[in-house]
C-alpha positions in Angstrom: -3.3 4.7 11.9 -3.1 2.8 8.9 -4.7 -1.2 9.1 -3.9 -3.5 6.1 -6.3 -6.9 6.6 -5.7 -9.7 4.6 -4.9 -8.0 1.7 -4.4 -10.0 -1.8 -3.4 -8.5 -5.2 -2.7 -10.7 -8.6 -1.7 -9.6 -11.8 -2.6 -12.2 -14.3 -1.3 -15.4 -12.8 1.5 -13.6 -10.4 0.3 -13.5 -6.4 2.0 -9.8 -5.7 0.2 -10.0 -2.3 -1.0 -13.1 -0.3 -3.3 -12.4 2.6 -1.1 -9.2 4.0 -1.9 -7.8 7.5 0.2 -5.1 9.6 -0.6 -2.1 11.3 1.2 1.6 11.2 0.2 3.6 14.8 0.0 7.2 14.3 3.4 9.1 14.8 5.9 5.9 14.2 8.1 5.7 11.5 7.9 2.1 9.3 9.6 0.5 6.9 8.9 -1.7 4.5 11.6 -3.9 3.7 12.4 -6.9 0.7 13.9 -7.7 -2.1 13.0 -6.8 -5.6 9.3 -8.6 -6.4 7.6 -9.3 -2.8 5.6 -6.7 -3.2 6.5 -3.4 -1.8 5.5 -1.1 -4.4 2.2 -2.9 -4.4 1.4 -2.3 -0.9 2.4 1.1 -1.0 0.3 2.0 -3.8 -2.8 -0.1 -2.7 -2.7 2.1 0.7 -2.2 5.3 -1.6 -5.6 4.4 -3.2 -3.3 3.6 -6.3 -4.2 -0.2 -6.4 -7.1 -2.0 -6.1 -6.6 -5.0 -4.0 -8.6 -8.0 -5.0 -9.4 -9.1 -1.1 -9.1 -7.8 1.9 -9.4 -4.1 3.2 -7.1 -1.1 3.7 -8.1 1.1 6.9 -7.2 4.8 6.8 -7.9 6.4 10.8 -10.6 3.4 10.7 -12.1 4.3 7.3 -12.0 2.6 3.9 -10.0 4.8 1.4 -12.6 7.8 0.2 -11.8 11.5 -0.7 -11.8 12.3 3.4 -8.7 10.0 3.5 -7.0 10.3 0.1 -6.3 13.5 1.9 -4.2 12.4 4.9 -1.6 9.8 2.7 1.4 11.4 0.8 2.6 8.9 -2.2 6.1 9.7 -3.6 6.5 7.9 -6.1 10.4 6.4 -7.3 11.1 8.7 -10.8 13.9 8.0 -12.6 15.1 11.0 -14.4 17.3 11.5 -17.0 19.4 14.8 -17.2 21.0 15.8 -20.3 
């Protein structure tokens, strides 16, 4: 199960995430949905381990993110490649 509690992020004077809380239960399917600049890709890389949020705490199977549960979180990141 993943646990996001009251999770901020700011970059410089921008609030990317204010006070964000959900839960993801083991073996659903979620989605995260907005438009462009709510915060998304913030969220998704702060649970990745990508991001460090500035408050609040990011639960992995009950456990702050570590080595033991960088392992259980895939991250695919959006490339955008250019074939020639």
């Amino acid at each position: 199960m993943i646990e996001v509690k009251n999770v901020k992020k700011k970059y410089k004077k921008v609030k990317a995430l204010d006070d964000v809380s959900f839960n993801i239960e083991e073996g659903k399917i979620t989605c995260i949905l907005g438009i462009n600049g709510v915060g998304k890709s913030t969220i998704l890389k702060s649970i990745a381990g990508l991001v460090k949020p500035d408050k609040g705490e990011i639960l992995i199977d009950g456990e702050k993110f570590s080595n033991k549960t960088y392992n259980k979180i895939a991250f695919v990141p959006d490339i955008d490649i250019h074939l020639n």
